[in-house]
C-alpha positions as a Markdown table, in Angstrom:
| # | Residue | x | y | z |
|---|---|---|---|---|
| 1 | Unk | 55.8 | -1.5 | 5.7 |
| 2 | Unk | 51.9 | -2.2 | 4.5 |
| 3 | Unk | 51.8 | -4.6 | 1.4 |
| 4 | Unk | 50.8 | -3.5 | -1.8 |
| 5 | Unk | 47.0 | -4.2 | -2.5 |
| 6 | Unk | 46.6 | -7.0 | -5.5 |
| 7 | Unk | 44.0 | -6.9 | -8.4 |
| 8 | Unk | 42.7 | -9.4 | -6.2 |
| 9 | Unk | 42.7 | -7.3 | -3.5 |
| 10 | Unk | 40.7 | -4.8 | -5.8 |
| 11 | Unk | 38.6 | -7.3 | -6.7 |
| 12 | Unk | 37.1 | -8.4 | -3.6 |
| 13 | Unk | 36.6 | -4.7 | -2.0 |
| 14 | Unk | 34.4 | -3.8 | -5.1 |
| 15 | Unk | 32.8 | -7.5 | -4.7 |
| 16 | Unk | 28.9 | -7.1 | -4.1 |
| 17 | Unk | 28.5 | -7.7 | -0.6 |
| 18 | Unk | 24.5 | -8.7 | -1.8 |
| 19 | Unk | 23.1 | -10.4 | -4.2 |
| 20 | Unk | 18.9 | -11.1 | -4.9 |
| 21 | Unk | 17.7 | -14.2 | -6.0 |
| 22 | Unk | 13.9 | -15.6 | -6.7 |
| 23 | Unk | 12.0 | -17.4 | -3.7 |
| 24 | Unk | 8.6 | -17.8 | -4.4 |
| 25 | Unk | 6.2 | -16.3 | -1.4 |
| 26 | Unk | 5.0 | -19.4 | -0.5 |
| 27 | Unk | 8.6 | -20.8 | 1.1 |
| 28 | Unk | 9.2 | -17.4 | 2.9 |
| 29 | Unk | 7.9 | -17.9 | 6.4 |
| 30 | Unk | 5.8 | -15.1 | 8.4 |
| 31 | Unk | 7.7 | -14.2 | 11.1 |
| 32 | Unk | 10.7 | -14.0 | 8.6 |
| 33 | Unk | 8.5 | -11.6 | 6.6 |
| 34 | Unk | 7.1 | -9.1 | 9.2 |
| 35 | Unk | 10.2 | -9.0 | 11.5 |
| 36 | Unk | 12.1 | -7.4 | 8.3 |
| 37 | Unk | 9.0 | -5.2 | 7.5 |
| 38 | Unk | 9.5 | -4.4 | 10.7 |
| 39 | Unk | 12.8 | -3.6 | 10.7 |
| 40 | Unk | 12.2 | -0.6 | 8.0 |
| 41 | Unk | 10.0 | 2.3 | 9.6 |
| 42 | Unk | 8.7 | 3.1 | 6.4 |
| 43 | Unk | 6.7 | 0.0 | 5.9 |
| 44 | Unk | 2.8 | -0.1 | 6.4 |
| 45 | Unk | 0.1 | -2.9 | 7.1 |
| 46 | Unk | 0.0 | -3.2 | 3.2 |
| 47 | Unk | 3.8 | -4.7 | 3.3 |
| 48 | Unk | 2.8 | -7.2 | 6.1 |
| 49 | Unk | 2.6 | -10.6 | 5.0 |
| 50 | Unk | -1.0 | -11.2 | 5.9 |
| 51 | Unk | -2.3 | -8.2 | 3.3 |
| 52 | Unk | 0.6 | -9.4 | 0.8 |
| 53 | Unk | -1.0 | -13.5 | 1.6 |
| 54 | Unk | -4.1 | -12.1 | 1.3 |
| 55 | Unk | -3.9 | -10.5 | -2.2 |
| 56 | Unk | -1.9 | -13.8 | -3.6 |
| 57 | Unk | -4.7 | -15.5 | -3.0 |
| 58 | Unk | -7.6 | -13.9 | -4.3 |
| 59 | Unk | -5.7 | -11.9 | -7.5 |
| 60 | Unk | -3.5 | -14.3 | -8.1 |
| 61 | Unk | -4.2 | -15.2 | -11.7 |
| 62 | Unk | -3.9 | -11.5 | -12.5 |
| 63 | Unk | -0.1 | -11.4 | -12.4 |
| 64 | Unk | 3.4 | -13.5 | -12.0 |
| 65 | Unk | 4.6 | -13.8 | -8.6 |
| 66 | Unk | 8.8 | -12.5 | -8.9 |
| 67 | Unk | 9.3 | -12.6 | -5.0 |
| 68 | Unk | 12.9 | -11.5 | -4.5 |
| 69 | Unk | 15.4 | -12.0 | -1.2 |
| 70 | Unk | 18.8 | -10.5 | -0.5 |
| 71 | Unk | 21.2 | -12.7 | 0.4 |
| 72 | Unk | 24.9 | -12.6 | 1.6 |
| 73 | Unk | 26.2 | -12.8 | -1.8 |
| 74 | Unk | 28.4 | -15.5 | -0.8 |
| 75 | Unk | 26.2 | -17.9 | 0.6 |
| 76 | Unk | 23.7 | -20.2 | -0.7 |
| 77 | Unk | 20.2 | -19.4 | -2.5 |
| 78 | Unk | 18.3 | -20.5 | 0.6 |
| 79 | Unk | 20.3 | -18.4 | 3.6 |
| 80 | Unk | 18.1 | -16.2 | 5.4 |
| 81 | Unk | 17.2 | -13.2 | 4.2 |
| 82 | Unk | 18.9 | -9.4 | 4.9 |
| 83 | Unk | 16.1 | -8.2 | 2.5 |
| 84 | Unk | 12.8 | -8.8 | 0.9 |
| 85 | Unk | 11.3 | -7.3 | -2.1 |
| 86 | Unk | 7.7 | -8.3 | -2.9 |
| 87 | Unk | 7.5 | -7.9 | -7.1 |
| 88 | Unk | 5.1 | -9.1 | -9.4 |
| 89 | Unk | 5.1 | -9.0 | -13.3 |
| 90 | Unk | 2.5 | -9.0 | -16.1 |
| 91 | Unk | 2.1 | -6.9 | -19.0 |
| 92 | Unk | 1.4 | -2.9 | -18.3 |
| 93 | Unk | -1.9 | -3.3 | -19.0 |
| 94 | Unk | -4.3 | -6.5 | -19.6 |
| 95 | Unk | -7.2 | -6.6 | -21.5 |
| 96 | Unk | -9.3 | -7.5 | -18.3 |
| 97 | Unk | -7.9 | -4.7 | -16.0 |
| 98 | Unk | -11.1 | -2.7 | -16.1 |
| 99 | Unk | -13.1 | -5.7 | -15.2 |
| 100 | Unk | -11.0 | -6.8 | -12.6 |
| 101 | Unk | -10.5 | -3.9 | -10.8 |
| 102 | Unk | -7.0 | -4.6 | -12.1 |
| 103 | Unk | -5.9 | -1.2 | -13.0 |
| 104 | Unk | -3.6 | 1.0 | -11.9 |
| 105 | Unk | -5.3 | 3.9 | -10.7 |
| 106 | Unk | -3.2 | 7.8 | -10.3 |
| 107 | Unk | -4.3 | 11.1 | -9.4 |
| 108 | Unk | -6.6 | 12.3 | -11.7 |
| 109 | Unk | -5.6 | 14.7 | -14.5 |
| 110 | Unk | -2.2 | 13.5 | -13.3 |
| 111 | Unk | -0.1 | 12.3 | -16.7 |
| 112 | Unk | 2.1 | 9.7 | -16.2 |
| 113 | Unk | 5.4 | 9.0 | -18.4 |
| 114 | Unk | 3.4 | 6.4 | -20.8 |
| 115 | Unk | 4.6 | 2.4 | -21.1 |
| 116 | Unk | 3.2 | 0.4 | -24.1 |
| 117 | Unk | 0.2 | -1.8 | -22.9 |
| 118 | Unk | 2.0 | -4.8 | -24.2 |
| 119 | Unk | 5.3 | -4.4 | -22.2 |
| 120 | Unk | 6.3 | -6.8 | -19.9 |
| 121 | Unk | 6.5 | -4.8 | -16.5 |
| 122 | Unk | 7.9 | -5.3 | -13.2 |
| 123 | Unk | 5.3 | -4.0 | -10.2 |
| 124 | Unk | 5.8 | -4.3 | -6.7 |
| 125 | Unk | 3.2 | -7.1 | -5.3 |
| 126 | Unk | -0.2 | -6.2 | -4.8 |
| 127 | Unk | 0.3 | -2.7 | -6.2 |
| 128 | Unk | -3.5 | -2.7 | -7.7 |
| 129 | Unk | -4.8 | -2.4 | -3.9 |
| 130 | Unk | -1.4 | -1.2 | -1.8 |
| 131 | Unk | -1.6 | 2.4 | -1.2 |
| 132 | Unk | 2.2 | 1.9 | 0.2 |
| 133 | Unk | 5.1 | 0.2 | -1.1 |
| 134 | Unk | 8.8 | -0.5 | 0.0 |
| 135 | Unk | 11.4 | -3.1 | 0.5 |
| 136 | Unk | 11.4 | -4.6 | 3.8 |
| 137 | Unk | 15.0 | -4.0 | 5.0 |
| 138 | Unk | 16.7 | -2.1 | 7.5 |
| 139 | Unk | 17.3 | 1.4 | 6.8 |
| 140 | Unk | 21.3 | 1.5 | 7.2 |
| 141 | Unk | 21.8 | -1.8 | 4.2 |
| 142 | Unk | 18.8 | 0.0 | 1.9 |
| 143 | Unk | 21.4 | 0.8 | -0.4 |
| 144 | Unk | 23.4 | -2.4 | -1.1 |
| 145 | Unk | 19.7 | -3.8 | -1.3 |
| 146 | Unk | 18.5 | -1.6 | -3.6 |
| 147 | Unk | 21.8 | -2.7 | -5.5 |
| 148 | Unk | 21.5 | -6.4 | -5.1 |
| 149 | Unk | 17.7 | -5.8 | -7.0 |
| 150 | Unk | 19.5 | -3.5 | -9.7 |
| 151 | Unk | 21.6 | -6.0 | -10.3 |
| 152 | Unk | 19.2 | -8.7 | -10.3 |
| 153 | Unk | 17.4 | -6.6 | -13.2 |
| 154 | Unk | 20.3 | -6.0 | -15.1 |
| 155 | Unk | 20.3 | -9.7 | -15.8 |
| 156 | Unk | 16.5 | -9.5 | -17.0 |
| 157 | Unk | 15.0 | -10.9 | -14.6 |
| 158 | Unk | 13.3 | -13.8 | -13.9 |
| 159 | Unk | 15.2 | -16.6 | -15.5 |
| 160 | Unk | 12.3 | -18.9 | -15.6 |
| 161 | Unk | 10.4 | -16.7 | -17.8 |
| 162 | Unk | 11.2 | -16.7 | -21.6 |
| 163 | Unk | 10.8 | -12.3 | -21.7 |
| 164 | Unk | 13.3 | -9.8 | -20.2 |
| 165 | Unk | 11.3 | -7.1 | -18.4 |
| 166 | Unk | 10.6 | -3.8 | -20.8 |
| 167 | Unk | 9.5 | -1.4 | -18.1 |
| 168 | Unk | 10.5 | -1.6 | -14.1 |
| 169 | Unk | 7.0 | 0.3 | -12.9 |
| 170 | Unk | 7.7 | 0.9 | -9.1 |
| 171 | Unk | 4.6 | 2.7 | -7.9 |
| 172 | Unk | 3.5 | 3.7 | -4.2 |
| 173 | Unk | 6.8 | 4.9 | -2.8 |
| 174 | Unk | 6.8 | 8.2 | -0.4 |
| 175 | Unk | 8.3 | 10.8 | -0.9 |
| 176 | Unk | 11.3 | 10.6 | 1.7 |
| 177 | Unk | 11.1 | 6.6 | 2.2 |
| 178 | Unk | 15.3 | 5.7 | 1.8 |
| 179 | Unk | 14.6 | 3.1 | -0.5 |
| 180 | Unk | 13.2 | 5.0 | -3.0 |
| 181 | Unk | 16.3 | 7.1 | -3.1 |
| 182 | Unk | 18.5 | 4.2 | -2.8 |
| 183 | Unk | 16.2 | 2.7 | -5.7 |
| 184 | Unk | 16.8 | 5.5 | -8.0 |
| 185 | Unk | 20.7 | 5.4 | -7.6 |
| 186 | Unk | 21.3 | 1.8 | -8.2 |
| 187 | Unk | 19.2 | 2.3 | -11.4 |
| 188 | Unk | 20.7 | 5.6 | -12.6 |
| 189 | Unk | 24.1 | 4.1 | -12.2 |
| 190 | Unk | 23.5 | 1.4 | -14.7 |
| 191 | Unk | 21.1 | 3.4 | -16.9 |
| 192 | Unk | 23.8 | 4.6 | -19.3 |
| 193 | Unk | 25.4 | 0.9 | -19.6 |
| 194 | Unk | 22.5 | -0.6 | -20.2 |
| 195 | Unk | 20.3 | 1.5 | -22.3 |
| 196 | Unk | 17.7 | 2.4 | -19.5 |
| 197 | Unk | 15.7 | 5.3 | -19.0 |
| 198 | Unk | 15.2 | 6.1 | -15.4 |
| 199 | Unk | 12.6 | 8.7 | -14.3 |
| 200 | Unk | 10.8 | 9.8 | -11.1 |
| 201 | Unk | 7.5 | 11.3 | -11.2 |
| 202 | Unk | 4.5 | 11.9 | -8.2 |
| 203 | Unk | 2.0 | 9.5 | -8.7 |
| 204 | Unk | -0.6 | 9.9 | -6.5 |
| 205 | Unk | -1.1 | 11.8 | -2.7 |
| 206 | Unk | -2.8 | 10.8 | 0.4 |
| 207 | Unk | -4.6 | 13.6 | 2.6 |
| 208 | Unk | -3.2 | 12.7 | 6.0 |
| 209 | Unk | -4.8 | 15.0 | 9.3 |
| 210 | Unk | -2.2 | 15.4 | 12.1 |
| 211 | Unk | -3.7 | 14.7 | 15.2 |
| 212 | Unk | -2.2 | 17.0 | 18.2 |
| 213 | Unk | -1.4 | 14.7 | 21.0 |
| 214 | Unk | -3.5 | 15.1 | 24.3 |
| 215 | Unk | -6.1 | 16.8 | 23.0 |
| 216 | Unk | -9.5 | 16.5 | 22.4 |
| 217 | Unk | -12.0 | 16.8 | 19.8 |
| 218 | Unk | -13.1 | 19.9 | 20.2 |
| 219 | Unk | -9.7 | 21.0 | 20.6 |
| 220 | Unk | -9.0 | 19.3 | 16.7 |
| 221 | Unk | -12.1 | 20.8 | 15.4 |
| 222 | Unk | -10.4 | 24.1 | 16.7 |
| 223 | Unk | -7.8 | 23.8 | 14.3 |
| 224 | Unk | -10.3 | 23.7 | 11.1 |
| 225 | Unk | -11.9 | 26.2 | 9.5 |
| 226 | Unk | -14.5 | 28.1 | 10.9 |
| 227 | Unk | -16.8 | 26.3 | 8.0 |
| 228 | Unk | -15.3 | 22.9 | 8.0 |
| 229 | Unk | -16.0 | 22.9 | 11.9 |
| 230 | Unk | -19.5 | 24.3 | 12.0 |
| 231 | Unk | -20.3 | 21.4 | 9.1 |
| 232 | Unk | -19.3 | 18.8 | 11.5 |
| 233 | Unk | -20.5 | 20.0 | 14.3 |
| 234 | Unk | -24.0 | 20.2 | 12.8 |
| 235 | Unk | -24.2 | 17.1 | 11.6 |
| 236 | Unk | -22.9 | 15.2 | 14.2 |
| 237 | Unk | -25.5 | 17.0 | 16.2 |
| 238 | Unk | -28.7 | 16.0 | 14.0 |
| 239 | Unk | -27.4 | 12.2 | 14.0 |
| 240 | Unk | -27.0 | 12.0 | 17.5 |
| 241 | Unk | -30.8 | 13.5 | 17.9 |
| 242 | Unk | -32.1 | 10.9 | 16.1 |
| 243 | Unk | -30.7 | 8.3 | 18.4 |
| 244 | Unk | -27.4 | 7.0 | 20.4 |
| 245 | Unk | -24.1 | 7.2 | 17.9 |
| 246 | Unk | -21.7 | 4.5 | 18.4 |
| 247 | Unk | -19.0 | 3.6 | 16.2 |
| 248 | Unk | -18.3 | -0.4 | 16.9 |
| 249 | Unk | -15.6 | -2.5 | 16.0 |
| 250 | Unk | -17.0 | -5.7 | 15.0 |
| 251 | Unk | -16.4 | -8.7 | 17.3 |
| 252 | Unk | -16.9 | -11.3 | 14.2 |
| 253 | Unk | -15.2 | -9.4 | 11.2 |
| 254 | Unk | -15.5 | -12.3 | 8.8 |
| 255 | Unk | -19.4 | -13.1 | 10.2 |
| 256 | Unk | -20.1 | -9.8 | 9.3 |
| 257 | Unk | -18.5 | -8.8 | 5.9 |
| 258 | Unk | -21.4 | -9.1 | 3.7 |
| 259 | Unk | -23.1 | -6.6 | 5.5 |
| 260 | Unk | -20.1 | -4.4 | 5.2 |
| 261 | Unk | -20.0 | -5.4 | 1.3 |
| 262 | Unk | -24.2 | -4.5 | 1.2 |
| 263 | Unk | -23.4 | -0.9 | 2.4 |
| 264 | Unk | -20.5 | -0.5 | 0.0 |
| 265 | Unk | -22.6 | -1.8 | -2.9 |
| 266 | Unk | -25.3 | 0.0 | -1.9 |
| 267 | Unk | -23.1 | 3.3 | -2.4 |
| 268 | Unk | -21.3 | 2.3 | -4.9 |
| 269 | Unk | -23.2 | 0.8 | -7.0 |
| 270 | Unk | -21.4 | -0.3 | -10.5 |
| 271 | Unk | -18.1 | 1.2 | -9.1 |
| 272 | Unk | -17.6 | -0.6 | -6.3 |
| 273 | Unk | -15.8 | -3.2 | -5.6 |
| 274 | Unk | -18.3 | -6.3 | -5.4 |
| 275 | Unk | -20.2 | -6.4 | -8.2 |
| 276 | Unk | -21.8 | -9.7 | -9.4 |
| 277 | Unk | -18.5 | -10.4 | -11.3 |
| 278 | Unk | -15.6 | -12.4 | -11.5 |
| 279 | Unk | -13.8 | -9.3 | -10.2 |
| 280 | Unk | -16.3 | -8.7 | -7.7 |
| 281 | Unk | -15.6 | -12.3 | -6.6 |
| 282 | Unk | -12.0 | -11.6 | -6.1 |
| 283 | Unk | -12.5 | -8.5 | -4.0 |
| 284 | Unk | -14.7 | -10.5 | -2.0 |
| 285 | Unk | -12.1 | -13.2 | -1.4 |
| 286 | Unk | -9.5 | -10.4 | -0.7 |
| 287 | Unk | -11.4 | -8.9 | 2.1 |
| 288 | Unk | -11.8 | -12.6 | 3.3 |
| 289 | Unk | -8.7 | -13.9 | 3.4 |
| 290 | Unk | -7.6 | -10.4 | 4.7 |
| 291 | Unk | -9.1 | -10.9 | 8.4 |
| 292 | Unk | -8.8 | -14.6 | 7.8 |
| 293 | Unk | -5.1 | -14.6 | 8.0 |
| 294 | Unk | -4.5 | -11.1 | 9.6 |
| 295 | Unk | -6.3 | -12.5 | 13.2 |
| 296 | Unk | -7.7 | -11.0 | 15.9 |
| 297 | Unk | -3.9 | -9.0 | 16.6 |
| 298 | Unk | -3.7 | -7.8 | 13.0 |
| 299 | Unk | -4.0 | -4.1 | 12.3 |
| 300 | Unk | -7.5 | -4.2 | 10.4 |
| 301 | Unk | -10.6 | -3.5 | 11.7 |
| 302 | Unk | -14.1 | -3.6 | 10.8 |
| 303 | Unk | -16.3 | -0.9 | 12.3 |
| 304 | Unk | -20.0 | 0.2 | 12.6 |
| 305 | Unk | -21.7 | 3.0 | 12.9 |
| 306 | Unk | -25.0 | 3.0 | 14.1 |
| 307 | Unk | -27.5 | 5.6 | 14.9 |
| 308 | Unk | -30.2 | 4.5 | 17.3 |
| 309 | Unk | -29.5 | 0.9 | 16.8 |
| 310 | Unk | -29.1 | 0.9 | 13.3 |
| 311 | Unk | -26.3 | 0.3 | 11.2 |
| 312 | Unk | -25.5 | 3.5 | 8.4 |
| 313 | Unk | -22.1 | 2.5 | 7.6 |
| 314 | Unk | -18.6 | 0.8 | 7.9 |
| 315 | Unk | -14.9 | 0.7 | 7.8 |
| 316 | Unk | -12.2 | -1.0 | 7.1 |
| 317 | Unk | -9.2 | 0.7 | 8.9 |
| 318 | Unk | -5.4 | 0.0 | 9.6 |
| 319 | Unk | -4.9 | 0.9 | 13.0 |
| 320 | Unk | -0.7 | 0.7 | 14.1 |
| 321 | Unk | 0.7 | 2.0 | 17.0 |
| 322 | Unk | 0.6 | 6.1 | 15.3 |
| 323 | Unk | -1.9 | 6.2 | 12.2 |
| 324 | Unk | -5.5 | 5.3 | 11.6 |
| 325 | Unk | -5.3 | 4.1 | 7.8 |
| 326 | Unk | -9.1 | 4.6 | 6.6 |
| 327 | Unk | -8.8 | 2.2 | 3.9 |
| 328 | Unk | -12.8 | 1.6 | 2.3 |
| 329 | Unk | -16.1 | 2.5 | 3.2 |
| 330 | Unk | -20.2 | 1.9 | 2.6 |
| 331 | Unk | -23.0 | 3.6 | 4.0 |
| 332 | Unk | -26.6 | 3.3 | 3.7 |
| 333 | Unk | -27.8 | 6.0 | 1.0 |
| 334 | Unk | -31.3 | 6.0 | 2.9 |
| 335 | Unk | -30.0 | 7.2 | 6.0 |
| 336 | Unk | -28.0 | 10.3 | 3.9 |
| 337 | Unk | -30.1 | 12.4 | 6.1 |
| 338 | Unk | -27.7 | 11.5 | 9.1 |
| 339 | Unk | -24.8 | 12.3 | 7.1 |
| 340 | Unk | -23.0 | 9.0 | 8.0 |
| 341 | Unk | -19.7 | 9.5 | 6.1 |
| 342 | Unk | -19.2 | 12.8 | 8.4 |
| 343 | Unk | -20.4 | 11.3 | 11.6 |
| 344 | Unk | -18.5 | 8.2 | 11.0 |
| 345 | Unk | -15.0 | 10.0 | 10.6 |
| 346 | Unk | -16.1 | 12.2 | 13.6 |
| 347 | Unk | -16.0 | 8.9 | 15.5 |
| 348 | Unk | -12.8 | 7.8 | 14.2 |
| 349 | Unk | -10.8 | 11.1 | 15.2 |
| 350 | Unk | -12.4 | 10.9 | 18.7 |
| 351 | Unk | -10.5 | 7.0 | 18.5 |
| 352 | Unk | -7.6 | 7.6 | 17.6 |
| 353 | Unk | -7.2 | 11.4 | 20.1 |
| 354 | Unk | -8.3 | 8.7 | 22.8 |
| 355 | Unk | -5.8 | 6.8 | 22.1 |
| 356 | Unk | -3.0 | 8.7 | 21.5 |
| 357 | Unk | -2.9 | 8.1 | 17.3 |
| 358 | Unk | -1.0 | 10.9 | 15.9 |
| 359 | Unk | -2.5 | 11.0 | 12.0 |
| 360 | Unk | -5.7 | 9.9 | 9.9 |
| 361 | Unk | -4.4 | 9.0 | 6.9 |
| 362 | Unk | -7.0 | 9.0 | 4.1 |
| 363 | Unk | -5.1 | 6.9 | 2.2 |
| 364 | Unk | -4.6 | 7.5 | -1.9 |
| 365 | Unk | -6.9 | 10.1 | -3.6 |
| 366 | Unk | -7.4 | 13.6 | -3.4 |
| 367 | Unk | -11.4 | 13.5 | -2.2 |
| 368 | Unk | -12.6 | 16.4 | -1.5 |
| 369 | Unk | -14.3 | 15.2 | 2.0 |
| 370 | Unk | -10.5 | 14.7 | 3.1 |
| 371 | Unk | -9.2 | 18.3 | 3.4 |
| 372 | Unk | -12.2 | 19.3 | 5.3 |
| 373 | Unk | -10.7 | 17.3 | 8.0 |
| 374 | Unk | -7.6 | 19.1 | 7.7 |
| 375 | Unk | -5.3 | 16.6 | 5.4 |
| 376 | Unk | -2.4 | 17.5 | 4.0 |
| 377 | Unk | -1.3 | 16.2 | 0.8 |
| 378 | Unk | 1.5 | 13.3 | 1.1 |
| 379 | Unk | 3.2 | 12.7 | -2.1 |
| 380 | Unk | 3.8 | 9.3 | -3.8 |
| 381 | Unk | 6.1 | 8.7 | -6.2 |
| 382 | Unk | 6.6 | 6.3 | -8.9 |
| 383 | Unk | 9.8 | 5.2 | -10.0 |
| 384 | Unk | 10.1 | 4.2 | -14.1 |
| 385 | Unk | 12.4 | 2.5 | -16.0 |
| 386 | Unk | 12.2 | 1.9 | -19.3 |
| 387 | Unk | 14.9 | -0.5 | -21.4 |
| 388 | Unk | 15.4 | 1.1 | -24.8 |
| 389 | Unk | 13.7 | -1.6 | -26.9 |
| 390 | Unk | 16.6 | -3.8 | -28.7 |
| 391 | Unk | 19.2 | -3.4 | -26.2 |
């Protein structure tokens, strides 16, 4: 005969098997780090510890590290890690954010469930320059992660910091990524109890171009349409009259940033990111300490086009093992007669069919350059909640 299951019995099956506790970025080590970023096939370059490093150190002072782990919730604060979940806080939006390149840029026209400026918000880390977000966690224990973070928040937070949260702001999860699902459910089961109110809204897209496998350009450019392709075409023809095209990966990345940062500035102007300002100081530090601490293995690359010798414009890409991630861009406006923002993505398809890449992802914003290529819109969502001020 089986024995009759005890209150304690009870007890210990509805026990958290998880439990999330602060551990400040610096004491997490990087193999730790990547190999659980690794572990979830939904995280990007912009969840690896060298971009996450990276950002720390040059934006830093614009927010409050609130670095979570998941833990056995049985064992000590310091066990190794099942999960991690890089969070920041500051308030929703600081009187610099402009300045700083600080804010939190959406999809134009797009309108966003409001949060007052002055509410203590949770983001995920580095969400001003991330175009991707997620926990780094195995697929199969998303869920009793996504609890253990709930939970975490249902306490208010960081216990170091005088202020409970006001708004949980998770921003740059895609559509379909399990943790934002898992997300949403260990929120919405505690929204009633604890005065929350949880929403789920598309924030942004990024245009992303399938690439067919084992084909070749002309065989891509087949797939646009007739106008698209006879644009390209064209202008990849008048470059390549007036000299050799080559795009280049640079050999010296960090030796030859400022000319990559001239030929932003130089199309950017005012709305770039390196102006003669504190904030333009801080991007430049980013991009720095980006291929300082990614390395020669890392997945970003600096590339140059030149026509005839000389250099019209650069990248900074992602490359991983199936996307080409074209993250920024500057070309000369004098050589606008060699259309170098065309000729330069002509050159990065031809890459990544040569090497068997299966997307360009244009990354967040809905450019109209990017659907001539043939992107497709990819959804990301942001995930909101708001504690009913008082409770």
């Amino acid at each position: 005969m089986l024995p009759t299951p005890t209150a304690d019995d009870a007890a210990r099956a509805s026990a958290p098997a998880l439990r999330a506790v602060r551990r400040p970025f610096a004491e997490i080590g990087r193999a730790v780090w990547d190999a659980l970023a690794a572990a979830n096939p939904w995280a990007t370059p912009f969840s690896s510890w060298a971009f996450q490093r990276a950002w720390w150190d040059a934006y830093g002072a614009n927010a409050h590290e609130e670095t979570l782990v998941v833990v056995p919730a049985d064992g000590p604060d310091d066990a190794p890690p099942v999960a991690i979940v890089p969070l920041m806080h500051r308030h929703e939006v600081e009187p610099r954010d402009l300045e700083l390149r600080t804010a939190l840029r959406h999809r134009a026209g797009a309108e966003l469930i409001p949060v007052p400026g002055d509410a203590k918000a949770i983001f995920f880390g580095a969400s001003y320059h991330a175009d991707y977000a997620t926990i780094l966690a195995a697929p199969e224990r998303m869920r009793e992660v996504a609890d253990a973070v709930a939970a975490y928040l249902a306490d208010g937070g960081d216990p170091d910091h005088p202020q409970r949260w006001d708004a949980v702001d998770l921003r740059r999860l895609r559509t379909g990524d399990p943790a934002l699902e898992a997300l949403a459910d260990a929120f919405g089961r505690r929204e009633m109890a604890h005065g929350w109110v949880l929403s789920v809204e598309p924030e942004e897209v990024c245009p992303v171009a399938a690439l067919p496998t084992g084909a070749g350009l002309d065989d891509y450019l087949g797939t646009l349409g007739k106008k698209e392709r006879h644009e390209i075409r064209r202008k990849v023809r008048r470059a390549e009259a007036a000299g050799e095209v080559l795009l280049a990966a640079s050999a010296d990345p960090l030796a030859d940033l400022p000319e990559f940062i001239d030929l932003h500035q130089r199309r950017w102007g005012a709305d770039g990111l390196f102006p003669d300002t504190e904030g333009g100081a801080q991007s430049r530090r980013f991009f720095e300490r980006l291929f300082e601490v990614s390395g020669e293995d890392g997945p970003v690359r600096l590339a140059f086009l030149t026509v005839g010798g000389r250099r019209v414009a650069a990248c900074v890409s992602f490359d991983t093992g199936d996307a080409c991630m074209y993250y920024n861009a500057g070309v000369d406006p004098d050589a606008r007669e060699l259309s170098p923002g065309v000729v330069m993505v002509e050159r990065l398809v031809q890459r990544a069919l040569d090497r068997g890449v299966g997307r360009l992802d244009f990354l967040r914003g809905d450019e109209p350059y990017k659907y001539e290529w043939g992107a497709v819109d990819q959804p990301i969502q942001r995930l909101l909640v708001r504690r009913v001020r008082g409770r």
